[in-house]
C-alpha positions as CSV (number, residue, x, y, z in Angstrom):
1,X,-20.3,22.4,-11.6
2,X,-23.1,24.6,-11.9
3,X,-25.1,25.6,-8.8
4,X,-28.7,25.3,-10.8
5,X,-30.3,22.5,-11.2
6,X,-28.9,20.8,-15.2
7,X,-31.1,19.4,-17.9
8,X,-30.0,15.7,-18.9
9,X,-28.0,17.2,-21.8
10,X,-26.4,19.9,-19.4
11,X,-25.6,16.9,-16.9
12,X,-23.6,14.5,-19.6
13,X,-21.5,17.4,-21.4
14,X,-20.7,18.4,-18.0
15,X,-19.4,14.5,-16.9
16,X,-17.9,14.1,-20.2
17,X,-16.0,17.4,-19.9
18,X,-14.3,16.1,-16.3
19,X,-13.9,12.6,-18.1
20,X,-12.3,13.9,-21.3
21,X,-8.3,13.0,-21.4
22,X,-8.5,11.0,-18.6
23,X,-9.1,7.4,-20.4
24,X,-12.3,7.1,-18.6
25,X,-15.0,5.0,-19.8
26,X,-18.9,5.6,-19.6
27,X,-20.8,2.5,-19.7
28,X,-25.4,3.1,-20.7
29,X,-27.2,0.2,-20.8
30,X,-30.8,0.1,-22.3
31,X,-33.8,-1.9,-22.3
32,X,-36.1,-0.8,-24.7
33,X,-35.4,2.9,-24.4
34,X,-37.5,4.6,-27.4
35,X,-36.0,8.4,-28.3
36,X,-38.3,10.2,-30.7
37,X,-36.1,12.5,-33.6
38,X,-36.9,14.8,-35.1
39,X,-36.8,14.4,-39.4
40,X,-35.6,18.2,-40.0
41,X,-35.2,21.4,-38.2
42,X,-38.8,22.4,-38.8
43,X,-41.7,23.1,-35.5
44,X,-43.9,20.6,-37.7
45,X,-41.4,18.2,-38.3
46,X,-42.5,14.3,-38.4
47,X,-40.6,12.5,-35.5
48,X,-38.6,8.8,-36.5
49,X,-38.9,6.5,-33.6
50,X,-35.5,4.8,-32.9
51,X,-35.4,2.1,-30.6
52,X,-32.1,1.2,-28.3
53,X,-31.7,-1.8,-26.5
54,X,-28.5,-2.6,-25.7
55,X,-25.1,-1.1,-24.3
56,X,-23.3,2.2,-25.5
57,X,-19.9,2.7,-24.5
58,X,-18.0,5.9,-24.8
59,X,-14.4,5.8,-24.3
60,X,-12.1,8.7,-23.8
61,X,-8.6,9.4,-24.2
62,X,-5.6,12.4,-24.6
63,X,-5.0,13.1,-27.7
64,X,-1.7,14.3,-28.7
65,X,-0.6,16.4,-31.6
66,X,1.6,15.4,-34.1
């Protein structure tokens, strides 16, 4: 792990990374979170309010090649 302080981003790649393979599960649960997005690439760009309330689940698992 790094030794600096991580942004939230930085944070999960870095758990999903050691969870990756490993059949792991990640359980988020959210009341009422509201994430602003923004509509294209642009500084000016109009944000779309999404609203989450509910539970994401993110499930990992080896893969192997055929």
């Amino acid at each position: 792990m790094a030794t600096e302080p991580l942004t939230w981003p930085e944070m999960a790649m870095e758990i999903f990374d050691k969870l990756t393979g490993r059949e792991a599960e990640v359980t988020y649960e959210f009341e009422n979170l509201e994430v602003y997005v923004p509509a294209h690439h642009e500084e000016d760009a109009k944000l779309a309010r999404w609203k989450l309330n509910g539970i994401l689940k993110i499930r990992t698992r080896a893969h192997t090649p055929d």
